[in-house]
VOGUDREN-926980 format. One record per residue: residue in three letters; x, z, y of N, C-alpha, C in turn. Coordinates in steps of 0.2 Angstrom, whole numbers, plus 5000, padded with zeros to 4 digits. Each point is the difference from the previous one (the first is absolute). Example, Ala and Ser with C-alpha at 12.3 -4.5 7.8 and 13.67 -1.06 7.14 Angstrom:
2
ALA506650394972499650005006500450005006 SER499849965005500450015006499650035005 
END
This chain:
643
UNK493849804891500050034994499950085000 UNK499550024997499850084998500750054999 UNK499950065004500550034995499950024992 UNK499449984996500050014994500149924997 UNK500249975003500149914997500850024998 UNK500250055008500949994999500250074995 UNK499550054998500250044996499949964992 UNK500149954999499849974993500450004995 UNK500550005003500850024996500550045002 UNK500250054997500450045003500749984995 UNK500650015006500750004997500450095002 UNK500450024997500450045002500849965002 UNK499950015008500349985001500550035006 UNK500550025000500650015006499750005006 UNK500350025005499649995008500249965000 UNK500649955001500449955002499849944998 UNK499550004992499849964996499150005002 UNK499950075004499249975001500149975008 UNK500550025002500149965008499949914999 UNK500449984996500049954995499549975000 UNK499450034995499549974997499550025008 UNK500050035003499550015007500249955004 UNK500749965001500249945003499849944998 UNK500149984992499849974999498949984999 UNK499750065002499250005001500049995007 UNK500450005002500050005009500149945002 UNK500449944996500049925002500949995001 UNK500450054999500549985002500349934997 UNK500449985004500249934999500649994999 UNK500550035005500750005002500150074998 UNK500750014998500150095000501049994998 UNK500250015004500750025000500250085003 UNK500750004998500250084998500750005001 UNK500150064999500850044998499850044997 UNK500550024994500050044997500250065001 UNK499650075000500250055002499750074995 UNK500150055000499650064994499850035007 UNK499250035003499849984992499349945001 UNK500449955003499349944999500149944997 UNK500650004996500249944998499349954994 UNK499750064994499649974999499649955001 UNK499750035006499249975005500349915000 UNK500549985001500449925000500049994993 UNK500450064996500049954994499549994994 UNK499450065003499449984996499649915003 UNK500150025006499649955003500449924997 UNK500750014998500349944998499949964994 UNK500050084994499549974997499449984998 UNK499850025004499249975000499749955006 UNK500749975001499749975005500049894996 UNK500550004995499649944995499250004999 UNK499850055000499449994998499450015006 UNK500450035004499550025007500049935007 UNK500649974996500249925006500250045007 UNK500450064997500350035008501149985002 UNK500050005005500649984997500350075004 UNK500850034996500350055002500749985001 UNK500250045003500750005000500350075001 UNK500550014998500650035002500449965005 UNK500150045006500249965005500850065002 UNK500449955003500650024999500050085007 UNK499550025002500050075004499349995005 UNK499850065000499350015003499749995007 UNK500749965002499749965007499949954997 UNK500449964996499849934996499550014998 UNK499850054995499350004998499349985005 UNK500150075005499450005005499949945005 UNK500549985000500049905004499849954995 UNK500150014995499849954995499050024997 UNK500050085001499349995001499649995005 UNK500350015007499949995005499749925002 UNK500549974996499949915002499549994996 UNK499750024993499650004996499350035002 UNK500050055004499550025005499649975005 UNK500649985003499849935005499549944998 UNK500249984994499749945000499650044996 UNK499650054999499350034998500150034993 UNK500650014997499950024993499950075000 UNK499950044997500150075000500650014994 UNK500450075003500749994999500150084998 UNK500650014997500050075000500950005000 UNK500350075002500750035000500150044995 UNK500450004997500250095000500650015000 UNK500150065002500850045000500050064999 UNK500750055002499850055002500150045005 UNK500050065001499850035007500649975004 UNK500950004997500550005005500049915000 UNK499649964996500049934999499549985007 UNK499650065004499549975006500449995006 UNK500850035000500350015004500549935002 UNK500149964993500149945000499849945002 UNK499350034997499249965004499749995007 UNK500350035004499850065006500149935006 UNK500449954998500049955006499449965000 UNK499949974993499549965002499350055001 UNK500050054996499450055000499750005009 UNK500350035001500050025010499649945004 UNK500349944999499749945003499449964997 UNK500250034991499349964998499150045003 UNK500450085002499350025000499849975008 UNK500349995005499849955003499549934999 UNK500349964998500049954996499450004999 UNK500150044994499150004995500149974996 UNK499750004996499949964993499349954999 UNK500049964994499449955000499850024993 UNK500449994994499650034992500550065002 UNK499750044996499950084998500950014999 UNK500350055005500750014997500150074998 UNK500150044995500150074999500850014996 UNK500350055003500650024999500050084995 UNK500149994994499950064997500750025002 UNK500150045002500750075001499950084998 UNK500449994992500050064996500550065003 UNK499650045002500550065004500250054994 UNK500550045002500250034992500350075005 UNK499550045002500350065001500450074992 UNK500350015003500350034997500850035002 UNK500349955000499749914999500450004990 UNK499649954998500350004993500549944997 UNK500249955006500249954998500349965007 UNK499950045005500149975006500650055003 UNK500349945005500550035006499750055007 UNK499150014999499750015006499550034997 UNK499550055005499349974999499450015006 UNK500349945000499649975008499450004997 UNK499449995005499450015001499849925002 UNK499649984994500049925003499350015004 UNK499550065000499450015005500349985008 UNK500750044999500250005007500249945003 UNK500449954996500049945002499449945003 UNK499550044995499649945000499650025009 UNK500150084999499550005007500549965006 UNK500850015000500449965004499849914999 UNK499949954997499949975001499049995002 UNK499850044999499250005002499849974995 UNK500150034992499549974995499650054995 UNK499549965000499650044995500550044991 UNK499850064999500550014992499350034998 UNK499850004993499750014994500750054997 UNK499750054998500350084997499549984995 UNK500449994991499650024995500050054998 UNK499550054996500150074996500249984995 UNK499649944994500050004992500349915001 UNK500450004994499949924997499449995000 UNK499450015000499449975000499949985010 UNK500250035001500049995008500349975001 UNK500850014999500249935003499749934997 UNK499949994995499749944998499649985003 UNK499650055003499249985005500150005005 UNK500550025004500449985007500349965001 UNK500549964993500249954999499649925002 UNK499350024995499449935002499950015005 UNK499950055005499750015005500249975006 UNK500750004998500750015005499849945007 UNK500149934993499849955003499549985005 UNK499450024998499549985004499950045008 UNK500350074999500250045005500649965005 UNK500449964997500549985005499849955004 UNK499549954994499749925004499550055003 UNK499950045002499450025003500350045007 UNK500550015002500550035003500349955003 UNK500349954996500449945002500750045000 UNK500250054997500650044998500250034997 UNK500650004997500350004994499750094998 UNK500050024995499650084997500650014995 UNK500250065000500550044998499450024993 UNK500650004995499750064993500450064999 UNK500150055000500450045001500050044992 UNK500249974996499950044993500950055000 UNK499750074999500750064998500249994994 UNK500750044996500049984992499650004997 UNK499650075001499450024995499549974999 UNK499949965003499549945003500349954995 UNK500649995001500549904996499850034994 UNK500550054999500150004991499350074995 UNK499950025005499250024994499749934998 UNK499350054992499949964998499250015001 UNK499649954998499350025002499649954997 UNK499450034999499349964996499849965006 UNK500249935000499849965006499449954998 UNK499649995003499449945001500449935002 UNK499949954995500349945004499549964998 UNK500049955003499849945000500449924998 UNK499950004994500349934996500049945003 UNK499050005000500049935004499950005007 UNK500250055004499949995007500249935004 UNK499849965003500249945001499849995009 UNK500650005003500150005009500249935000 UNK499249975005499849935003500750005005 UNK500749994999500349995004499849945005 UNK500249995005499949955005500449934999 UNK499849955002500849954998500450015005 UNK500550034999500650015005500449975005 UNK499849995008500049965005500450045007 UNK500649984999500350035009499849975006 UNK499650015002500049995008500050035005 UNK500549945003500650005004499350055007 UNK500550035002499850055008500550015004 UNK500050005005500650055004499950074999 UNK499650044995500050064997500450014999 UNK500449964994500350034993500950005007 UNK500049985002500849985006500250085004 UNK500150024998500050105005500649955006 UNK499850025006500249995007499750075001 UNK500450015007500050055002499249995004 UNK500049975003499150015002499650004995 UNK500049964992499550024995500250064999 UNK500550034999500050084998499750055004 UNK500149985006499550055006499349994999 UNK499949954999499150014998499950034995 UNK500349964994500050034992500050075001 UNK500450055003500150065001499250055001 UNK499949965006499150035001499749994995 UNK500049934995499650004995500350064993 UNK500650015001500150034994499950085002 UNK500050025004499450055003499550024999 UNK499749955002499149994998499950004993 UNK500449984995499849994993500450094998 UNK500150045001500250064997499050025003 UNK499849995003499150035000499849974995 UNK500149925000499649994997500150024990 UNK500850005001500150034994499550085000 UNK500150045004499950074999499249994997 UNK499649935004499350024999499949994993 UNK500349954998500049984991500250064997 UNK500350025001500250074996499650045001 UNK499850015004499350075001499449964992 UNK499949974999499549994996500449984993 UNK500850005001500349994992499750064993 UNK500049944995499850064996500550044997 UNK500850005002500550034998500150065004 UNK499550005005500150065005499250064997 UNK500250044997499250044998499950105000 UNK499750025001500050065001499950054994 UNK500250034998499950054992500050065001 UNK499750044996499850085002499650015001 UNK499950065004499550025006499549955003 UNK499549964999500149965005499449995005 UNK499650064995499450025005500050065003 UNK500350065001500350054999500550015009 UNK499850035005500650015003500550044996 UNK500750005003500750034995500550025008 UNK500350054999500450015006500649964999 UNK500349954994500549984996499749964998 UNK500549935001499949944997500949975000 UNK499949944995500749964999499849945003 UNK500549984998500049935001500749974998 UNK499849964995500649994997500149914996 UNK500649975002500249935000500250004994 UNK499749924996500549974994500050074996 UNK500649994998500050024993500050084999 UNK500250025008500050095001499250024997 UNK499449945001499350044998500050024993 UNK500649964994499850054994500250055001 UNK500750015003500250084999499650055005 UNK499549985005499750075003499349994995 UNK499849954997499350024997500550064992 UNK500349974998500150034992500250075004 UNK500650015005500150095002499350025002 UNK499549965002499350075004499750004994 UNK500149964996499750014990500150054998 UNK500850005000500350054996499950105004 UNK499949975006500050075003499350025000 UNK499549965000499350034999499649995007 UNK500349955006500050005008499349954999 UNK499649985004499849965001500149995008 UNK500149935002500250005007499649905002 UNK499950005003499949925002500649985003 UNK500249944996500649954999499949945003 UNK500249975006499849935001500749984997 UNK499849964998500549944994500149925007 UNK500650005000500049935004500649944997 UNK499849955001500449954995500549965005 UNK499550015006500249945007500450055005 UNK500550035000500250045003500249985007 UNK500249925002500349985004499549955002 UNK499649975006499850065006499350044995 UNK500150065002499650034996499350005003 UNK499550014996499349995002499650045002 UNK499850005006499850085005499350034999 UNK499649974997499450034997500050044994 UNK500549994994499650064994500850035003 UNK500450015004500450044999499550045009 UNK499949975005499750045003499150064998 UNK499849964994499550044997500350064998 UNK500549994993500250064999500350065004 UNK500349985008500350035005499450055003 UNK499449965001499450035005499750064994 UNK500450014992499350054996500650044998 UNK500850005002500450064999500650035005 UNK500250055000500350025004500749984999 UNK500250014994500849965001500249954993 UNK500349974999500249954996500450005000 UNK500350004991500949984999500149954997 UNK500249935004500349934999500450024993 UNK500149944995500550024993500049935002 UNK500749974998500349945001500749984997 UNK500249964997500650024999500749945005 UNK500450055001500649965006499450025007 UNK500349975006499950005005499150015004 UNK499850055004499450025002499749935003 UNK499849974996499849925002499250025001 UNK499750025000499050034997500050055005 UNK500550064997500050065004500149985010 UNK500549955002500050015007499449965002 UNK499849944996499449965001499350055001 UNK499950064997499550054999500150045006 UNK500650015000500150065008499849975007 UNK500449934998499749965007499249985001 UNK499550014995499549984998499750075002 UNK500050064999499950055003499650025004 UNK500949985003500250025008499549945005 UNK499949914999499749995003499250044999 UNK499950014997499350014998499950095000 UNK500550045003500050055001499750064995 UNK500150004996499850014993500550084999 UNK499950045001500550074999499850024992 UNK500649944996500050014995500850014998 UNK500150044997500850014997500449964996 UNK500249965000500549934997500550044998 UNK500150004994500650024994500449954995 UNK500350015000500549964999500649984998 UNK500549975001500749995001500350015009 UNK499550025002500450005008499850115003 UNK499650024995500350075001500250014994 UNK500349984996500450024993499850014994 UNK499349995000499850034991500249954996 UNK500149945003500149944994500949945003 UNK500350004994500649965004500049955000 UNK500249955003500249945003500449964995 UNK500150044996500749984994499750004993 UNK500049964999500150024989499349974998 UNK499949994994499449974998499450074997 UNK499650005001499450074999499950004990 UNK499750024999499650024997499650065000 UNK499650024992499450065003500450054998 UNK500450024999500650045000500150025004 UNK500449955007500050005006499450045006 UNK499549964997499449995005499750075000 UNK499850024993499650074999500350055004 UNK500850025000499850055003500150025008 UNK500249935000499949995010499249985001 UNK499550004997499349985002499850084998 UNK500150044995500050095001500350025005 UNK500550015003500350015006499549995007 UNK499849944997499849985008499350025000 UNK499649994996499350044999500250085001 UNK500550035000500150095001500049995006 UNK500449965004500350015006499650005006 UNK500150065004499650055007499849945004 UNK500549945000499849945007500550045004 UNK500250055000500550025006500650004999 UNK500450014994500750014998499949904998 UNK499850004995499849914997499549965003 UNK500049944999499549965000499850005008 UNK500550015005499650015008500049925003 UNK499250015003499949965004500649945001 UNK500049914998500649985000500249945006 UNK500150065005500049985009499650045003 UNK499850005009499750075002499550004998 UNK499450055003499550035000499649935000 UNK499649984998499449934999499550035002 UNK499749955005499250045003499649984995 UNK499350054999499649984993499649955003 UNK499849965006499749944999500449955004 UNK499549944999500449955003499850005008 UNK500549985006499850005006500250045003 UNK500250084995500550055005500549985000 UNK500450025005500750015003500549994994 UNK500349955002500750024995499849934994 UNK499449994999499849954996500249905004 UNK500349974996500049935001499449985002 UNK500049965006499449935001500049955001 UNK500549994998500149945002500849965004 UNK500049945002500549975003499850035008 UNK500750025003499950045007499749955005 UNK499650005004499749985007500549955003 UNK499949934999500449985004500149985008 UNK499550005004499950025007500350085000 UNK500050064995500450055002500949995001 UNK500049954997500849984998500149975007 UNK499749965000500149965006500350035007 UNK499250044999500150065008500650024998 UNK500450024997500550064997500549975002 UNK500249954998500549915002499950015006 UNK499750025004499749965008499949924999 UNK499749984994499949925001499049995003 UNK500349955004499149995002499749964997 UNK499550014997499649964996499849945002 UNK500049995008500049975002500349925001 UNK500850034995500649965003500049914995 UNK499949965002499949934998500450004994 UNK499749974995500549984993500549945001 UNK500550014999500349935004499949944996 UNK500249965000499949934997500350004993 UNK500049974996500350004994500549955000 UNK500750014995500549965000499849944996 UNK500449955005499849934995500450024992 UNK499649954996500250004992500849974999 UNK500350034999500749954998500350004991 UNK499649984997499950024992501149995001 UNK500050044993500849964997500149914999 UNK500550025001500249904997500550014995 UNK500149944997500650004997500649975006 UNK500750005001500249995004500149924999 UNK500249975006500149934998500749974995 UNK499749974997500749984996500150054993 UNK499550045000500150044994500049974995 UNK500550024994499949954992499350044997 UNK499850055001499450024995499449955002 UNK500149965008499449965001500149944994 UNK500749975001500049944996500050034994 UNK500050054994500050014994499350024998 UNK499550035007499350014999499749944999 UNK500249955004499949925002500049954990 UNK500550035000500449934994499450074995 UNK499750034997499750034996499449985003 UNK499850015003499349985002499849924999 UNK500649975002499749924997500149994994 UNK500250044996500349994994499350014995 UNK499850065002499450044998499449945001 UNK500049965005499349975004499749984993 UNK499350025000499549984996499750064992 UNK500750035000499950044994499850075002 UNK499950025007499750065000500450074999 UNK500550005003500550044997499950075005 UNK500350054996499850075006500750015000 UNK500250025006500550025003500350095002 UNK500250024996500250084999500549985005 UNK500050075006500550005006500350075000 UNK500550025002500150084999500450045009 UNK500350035001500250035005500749975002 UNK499649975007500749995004499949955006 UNK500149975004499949925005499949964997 UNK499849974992499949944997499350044999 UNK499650075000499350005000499849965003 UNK500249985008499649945006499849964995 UNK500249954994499949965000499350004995 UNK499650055002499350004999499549975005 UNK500550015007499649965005499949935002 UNK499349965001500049945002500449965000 UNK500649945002499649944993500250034995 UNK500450044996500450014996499550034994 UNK499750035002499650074994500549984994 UNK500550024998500150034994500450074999 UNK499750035004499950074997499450044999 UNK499850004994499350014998500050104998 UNK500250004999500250094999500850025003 UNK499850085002500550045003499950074998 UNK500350034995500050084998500550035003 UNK500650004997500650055000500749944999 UNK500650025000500649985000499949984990 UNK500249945001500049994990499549984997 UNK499550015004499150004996500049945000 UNK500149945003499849955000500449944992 UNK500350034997499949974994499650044995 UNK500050075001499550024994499049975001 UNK500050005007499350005001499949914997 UNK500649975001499949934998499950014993 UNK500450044997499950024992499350024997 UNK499750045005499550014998499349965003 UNK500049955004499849955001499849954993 UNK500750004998500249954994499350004995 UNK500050085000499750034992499449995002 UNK499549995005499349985001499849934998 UNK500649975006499849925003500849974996 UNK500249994993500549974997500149925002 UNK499649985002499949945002500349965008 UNK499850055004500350015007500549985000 UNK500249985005500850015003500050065002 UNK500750054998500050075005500949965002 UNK500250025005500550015006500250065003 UNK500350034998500450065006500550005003 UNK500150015005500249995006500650095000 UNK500649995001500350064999500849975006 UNK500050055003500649985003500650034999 UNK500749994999500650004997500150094999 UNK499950035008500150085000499650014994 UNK499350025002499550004995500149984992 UNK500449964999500149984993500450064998 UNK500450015004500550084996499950065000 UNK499349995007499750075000499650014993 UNK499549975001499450014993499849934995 UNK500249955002499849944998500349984991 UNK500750035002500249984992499750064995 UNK499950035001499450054994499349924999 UNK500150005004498949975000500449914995 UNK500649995004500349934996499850034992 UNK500550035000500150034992499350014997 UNK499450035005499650024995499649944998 UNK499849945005500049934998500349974996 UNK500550004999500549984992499650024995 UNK500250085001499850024992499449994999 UNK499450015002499549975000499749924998 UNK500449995003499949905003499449995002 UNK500050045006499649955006500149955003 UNK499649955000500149945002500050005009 UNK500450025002500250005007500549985002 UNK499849965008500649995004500350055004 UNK500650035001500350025004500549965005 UNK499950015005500349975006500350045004 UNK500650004999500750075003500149955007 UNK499950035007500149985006500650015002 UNK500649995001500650024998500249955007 UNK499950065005500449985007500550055003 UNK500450044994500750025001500050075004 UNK499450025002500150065003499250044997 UNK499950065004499750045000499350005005 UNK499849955003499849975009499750035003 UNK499450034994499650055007500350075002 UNK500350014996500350075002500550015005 UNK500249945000500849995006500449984997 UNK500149964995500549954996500750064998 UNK499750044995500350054995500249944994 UNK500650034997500249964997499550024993 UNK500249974995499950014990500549994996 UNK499850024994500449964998500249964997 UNK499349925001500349945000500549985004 UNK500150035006500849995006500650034996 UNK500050054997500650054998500350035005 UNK499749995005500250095006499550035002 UNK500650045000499650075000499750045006 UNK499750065002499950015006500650005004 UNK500650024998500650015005500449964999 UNK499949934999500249935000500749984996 UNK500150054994500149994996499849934995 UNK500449974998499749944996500550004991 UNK499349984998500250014994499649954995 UNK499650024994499949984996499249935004 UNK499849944999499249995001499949994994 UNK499250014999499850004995499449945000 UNK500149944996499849955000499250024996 UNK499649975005499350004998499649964995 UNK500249945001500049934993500350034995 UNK500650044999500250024995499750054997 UNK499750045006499850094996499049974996 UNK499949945001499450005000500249974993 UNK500449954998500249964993500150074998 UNK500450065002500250044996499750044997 UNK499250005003499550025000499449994993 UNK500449954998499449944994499749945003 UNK500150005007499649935003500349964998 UNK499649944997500549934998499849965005 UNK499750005005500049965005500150025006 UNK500749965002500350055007500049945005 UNK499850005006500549965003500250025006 UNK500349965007500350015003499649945006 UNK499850025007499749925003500350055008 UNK500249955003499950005008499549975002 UNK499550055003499250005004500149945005 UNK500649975004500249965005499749944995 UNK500450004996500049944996499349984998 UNK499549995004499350034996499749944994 UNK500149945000499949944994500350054993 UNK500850045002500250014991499650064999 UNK499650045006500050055000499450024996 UNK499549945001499549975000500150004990 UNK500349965000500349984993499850064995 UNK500550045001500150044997499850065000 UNK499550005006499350064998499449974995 UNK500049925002499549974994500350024994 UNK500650015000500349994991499950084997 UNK500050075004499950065000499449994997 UNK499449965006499350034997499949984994 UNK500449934997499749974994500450064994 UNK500350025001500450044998499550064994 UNK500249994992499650034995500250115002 UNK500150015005500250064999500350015005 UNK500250085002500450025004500349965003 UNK500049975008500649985002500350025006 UNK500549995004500350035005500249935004 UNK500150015008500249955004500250055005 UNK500649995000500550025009500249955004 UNK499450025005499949965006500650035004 UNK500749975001500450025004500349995006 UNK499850005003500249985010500350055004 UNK500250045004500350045004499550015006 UNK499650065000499950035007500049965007 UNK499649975004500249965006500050065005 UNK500050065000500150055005500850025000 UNK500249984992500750025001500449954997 UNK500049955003500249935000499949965006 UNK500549985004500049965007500049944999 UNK499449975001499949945000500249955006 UNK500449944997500249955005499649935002 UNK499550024996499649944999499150025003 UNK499549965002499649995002499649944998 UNK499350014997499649954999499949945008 UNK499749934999499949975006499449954996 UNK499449995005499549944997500149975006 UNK500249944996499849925005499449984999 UNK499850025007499349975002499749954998 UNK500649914999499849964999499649994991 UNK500250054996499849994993499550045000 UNK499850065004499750054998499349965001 UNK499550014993499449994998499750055004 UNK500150085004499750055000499450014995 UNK500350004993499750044995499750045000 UNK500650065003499950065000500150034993 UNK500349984994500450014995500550065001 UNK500349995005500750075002499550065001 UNK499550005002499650055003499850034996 UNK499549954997499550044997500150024992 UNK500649964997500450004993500550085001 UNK500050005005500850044999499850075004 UNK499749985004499950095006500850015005 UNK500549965001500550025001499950015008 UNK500450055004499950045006500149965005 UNK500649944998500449985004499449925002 UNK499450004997499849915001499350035002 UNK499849965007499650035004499649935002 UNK499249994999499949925000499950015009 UNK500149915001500150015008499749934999 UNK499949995008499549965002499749944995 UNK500749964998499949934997500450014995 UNK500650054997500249984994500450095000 UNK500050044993500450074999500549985005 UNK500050105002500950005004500350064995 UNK500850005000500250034997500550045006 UNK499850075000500250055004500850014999 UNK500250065003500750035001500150044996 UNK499650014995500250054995500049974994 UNK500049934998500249964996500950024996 UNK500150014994500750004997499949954996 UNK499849954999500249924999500250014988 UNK499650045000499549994992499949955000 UNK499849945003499949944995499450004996 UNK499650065000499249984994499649955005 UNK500150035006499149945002500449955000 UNK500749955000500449964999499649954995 UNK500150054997500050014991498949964997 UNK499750035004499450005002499749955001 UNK500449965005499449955005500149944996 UNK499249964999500249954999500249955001 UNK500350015008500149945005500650005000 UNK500650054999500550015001500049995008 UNK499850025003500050055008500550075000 UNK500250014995500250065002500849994999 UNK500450055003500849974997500550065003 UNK500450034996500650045004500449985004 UNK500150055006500549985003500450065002 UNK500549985003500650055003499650045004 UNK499950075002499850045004500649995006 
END
């Protein structure tokens, strides 16, 4: 579509309200939120317009619920959006950090309204800053019309990235009002919405070590997109050398254009929208045709140190001004009020009292002394170490992946759900803890792994693509009080049709068997109040509670069927006690004389303790006498006995 097809109608609309309309032209599908000033809008236009747009919204009960819910939504290919505000990323910031690992599949964009001032907030954090911490891309709009066109943009930029993209709109951005271009009929070929399963979507510590070089890698490739953004443009001067140049982010470009108006200045202005990683050609063009440049930015020198570092690689003896020798502050929201008379200042000033050089002396080409080249010589390093090049790599260690331990209930409650599930396709949300394993072989039913609690909202947000699916989340007891009962709740009120499955083995396990307070003691062994899980989930709105011992695997079996049939939210507390901190007296034993040598125990279940042997499984010395592959065999070969 031409841009004169998308100017065919115009509305005066709010920034928050052309965010909205540029989402909706973008394809979004999913879009949940918190409320917060000043981005509240951007949800609630999209809420009304979303009967007629076939997008589904929510209000989700906090903006980690939110980002998980579009998170799962993303997964299975839909494009998705957030919003909150600056202190609500803070909230978000768990599952934020590992998503950008992760990646995305449809388009995921997170609008966070920054409100320096601040006019409505307890802070004002710099959500540029954030975003460079987790290594994502941010869009900086100047006008509601920009944000709208950063808005559509957003998405194609993230599937193109495979990572989530920051919108960064300021008040003056949310609540101004503006002649905006929209497009009515715009109509986004959505995909049909499909999760497939990968050991991607699982964060283990080896996928995070790779993912890490990859999320690396994509800050170039973002930087390279951005060098040809049309949100990043040059103004003024621009055939003309100038010994003064700006450069100026978002919304600070009207206030430096309207003060060099008002004052009579012409200056060449690079205008930049992508401020994080910033784009090293039209900010290095403007570098090599002036002698000093004053960054205008409002909140923290996000542009400016990215500039000074760009420089300096590049040897550039250009004078960077700023907020780091003091013409501009770090605090307070700008205007041209503001602006004019610290851009008169800094145009007066000698270079020697102001605006000096910002770090040493820069040689003026590249190649001299003092200039970057790179990563150091690593045979210098070597010789340095006194290591010889020479010296043999040793062998590598064998692989010894995790297990679940033997005897674990989370095996038999992954067991009784997976048979349960057979033939319907079900996806399986897993979350942080020792019940992750149970994404490994036979077991696979941990199909994702974000953050502590995410695993019922991504199954929420799973729901909203693939309605049809079985989703399952998997959550363990600590974990339920950590973050889980927000994502319950936000399932309620919602009504997602999801399973939650609370693994409730009485302690805290991977950490070292810390108590909670489903035990009611405390760290100094104080005993007090428990707090019953089956009840806080009724308490909750769930009408469907139950209660199953994982041992028992036939009821267990039972009653995760009766879950998935289940018209709505349900809940199952799989309850068994820890075998690390329970002494078992019992051990399994197979009689030879029955054993079919299926191979049933082995290959159904993964337990540690059963090792196939010549002519029929053995079962080892680390056996604690669970009863599943008992439970298992068709032949009835297997049987407890006294240890």
């Amino acid at each position: 579509m031409t841009t004169k097809e998308r100017d065919g109608m115009r509305m005066l609309l709010m920034g928050n309200g052309a965010i909205a309309r540029g989402a909706v032209e973008g394809g979004v599908q999913v879009a949940a939120g918190y409320p917060g000033t000043p981005s509240s809008e951007v949800l609630g236009t999209l809420a009304a317009l979303a009967p007629d747009k076939n997008i589904y919204v929510e209000w989700s009960v906090n903006e980690k619920a939110a980002l998980e819910v579009a998170a799962g939504a993303s997964y299975a290919g839909a494009r998705a959006m957030v919003t909150m505000k600056q202190v609500g990323l803070n909230v978000a910031a768990d599952p934020l950090m590992t998503l950008a690992y992760i990646g995305v599949k449809g388009g995921l964009v997170l609008v966070v309204a920054d409100d320096p001032g601040p006019h409505s907030s307890q802070n004002e954090q710099d959500t540029r800053k954030f975003a460079a911490f987790a290594k994502l891309p941010v869009l900086d709009p100047a006008t509601p019309a920009e944000a709208k066109e950063m808005a559509r943009q957003a998405f194609a930029l993230s599937e193109q990235l495979a990572l989530p993209v920051i919108l960064r709109p300021v008040t003056r951005v949310c609540h101004v009002c503006q002649d905006v271009a929209v497009d009515e009929n715009a109509a986004f070929a959505a995909p049909a919405g499909r999760f497939e399963k990968s050991p991607d979507w699982t964060i283990f510590p080896g996928l995070a070590a790779k993912k890490h070089v990859w999320l690396n890698r994509q800050q170039e490739a973002a930087r390279q997109l951005f060098n040809s953004s049309p949100f990043n443009a040059l103004y003024g001067s621009k055939d003309e050398l100038s010994p003064a140049g700006v450069i100026a982010c978002g919304v600070s470009f009207n206030y430096v254009q309207e003060a060099l108006q008002l004052s009579g200045i012409s200056l060449p202005v690079l205008k930049t929208g992508t401020p994080y990683p910033l784009p090293d050609e039209p900010v290095l063009a403007l570098l090599r045709r002036v002698d000093r440049v004053l960054v205008v930015e409002e909140l923290e020198p996000v542009v400016e140190e990215q500039v000074i570092r760009l420089a300096w690689r590049h040897g550039l003896p250009v004078r960077i001004s700023g907020k780091h020798d003091g013409f501009l502050p770090r605090e307070g929201e700008f205007s041209v009020d503001r602006v004019q008379p610290v851009l008169l200042a800094w145009l007066c000033a000698d270079g020697a009292a102001k605006g000096a050089a910002s770090g040493p002396e820069l040689p003026r080409k590249e190649g001299e002394a003092g200039v970057h080249r790179g990563q150091p010589d690593p045979a210098g390093v070597e010789a340095a170490a006194g290591i010889s090049a020479s010296t043999p790599e040793p062998p590598p260690l064998p692989v010894r992946p995790p297990v679940l331990c033997a005897g674990c209930p989370h095996r038999a409650s992954f067991y009784a759900f997976k048979k349960a599930a057979e033939g319907k396709d079900a996806v399986f949300t897993g979350d942080i803890g020792c019940y992750t394993l149970g994404n490994a072989p036979p077991l696979n039913t941990v199909d994702t792994c974000l953050c502590m609690g995410a695993s019922v909202n991504i199954a929420a947000g799973l729901y909203r693509v693939e309605p049809e699916r079985p989703h399952v989340a998997f959550l363990g007891d600590s974990t339920f009080f950590h973050t889980g009962l927000p994502g319950l709740i936000n399932a309620v009120y919602n009504n997602a049709r999801i399973v939650l499955v609370v693994l409730d083995n009485r302690t805290t396990a991977m950490t070292g068997h810390q108590p909670h307070p489903g035990l009611g003691r405390t760290a100094m062994g104080v005993q007090g109040k428990e707090l019953d899980i089956a009840r806080l989930a009724a308490a909750c709105g769930v009408e469907f509670v139950r209660r199953a011992d994982p041992y028992d695997l036939e009821a267990a079996i039972n009653v995760a069927a009766e879950a998935l049939a289940f018209p709505g939210p349900a809940v199952v507390v799989m309850r068994r006690e820890c075998v690390a901190v329970t002494k078992s007296t019992s051990r399994c034993l197979i009689d030879p004389e029955k054993c079919l040598n299926c191979r049933l125990c082995i290959e159904e279940l993964g337990c540690p303790a059963i090792f196939p042997g010549p002519e029929h499984p053995e079962i080892k010395g680390q056996c604690n006498g669970c009863g599943l592959c008992a439970q298992v065999c068709p032949a009835g070969a297997l049987e407890e006995a006294v240890k």
